[in-house]
Every structure is written in structure tokens, then in C-alpha cells.
C-alpha positions in Angstrom: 179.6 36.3 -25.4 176.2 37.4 -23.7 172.8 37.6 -25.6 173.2 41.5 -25.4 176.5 41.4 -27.7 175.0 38.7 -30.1 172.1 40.3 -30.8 174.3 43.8 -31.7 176.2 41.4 -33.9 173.3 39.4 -35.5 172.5 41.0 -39.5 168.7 41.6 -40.4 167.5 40.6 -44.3 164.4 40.6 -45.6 163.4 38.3 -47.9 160.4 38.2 -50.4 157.8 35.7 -50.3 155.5 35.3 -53.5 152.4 33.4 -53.1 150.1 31.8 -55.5 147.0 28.8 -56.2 148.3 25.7 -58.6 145.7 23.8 -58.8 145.2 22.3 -55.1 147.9 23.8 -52.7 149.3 27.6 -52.0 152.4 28.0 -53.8 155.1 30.2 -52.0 158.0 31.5 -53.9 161.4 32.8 -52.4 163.2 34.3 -55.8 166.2 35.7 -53.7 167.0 32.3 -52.0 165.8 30.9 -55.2 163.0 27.9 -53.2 159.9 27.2 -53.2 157.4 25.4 -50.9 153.7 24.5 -50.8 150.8 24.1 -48.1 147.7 23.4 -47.8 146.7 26.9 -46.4 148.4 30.1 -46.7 149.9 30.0 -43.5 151.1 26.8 -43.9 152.9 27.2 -47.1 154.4 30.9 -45.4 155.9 28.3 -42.8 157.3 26.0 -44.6 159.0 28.8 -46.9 160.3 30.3 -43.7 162.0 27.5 -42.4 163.8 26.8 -46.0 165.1 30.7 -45.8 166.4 30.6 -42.6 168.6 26.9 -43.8 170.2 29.1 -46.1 
């Protein structure tokens, strides 16, 4: 199959992340995959919940 044809047959989704301060670490919230994940940064804690959403 070429990368033409995989891309036509690859689905978009988009995902919510919600992002909050507890205590010492950004909190970030993923209530349609139902995970959550931290950081120490924003950005951090928006990559670690990315990774989880794309293992389900």
C-alpha cells in the first residue's frame, strides 16, 4: 500500500485536553480517553497526554 493510499485511509479525531495547577505540577485531563498525566511545565504535561491518547 503506498503512503498516498494510507493517508486517504487514516481517520482524524480530536481529542480534548483539560489543563490545570495541583499544587506543584500542570495537570492535563483527557475525559474522552478517560487519562490523565502531569508535567512540570505546560508543554510537558500536553506531551505526555499526547503520547497516552495516541496508545489508545
Amino acid at each position: 500500500m503506498s503512503s498516498l493510499q494510507q493517508a486517504k485511509n487514516t481517520k482524524t479525531r480530536t481529542f480534548t485536553a483539560i489543563l490545570h495547577w495541583e499544587e506543584d505540577v500542570y495537570v492535563a485531563e483527557c475525559p474522552e480517553v478517560g487519562t490523565a498525566s502531569q508535567g512540570e511545565t505546560i508543554e510537558k504535561a500536553i506531551k505526555t497526554i499526547f503520547k497516552r491518547v495516541l496508545t489508545y
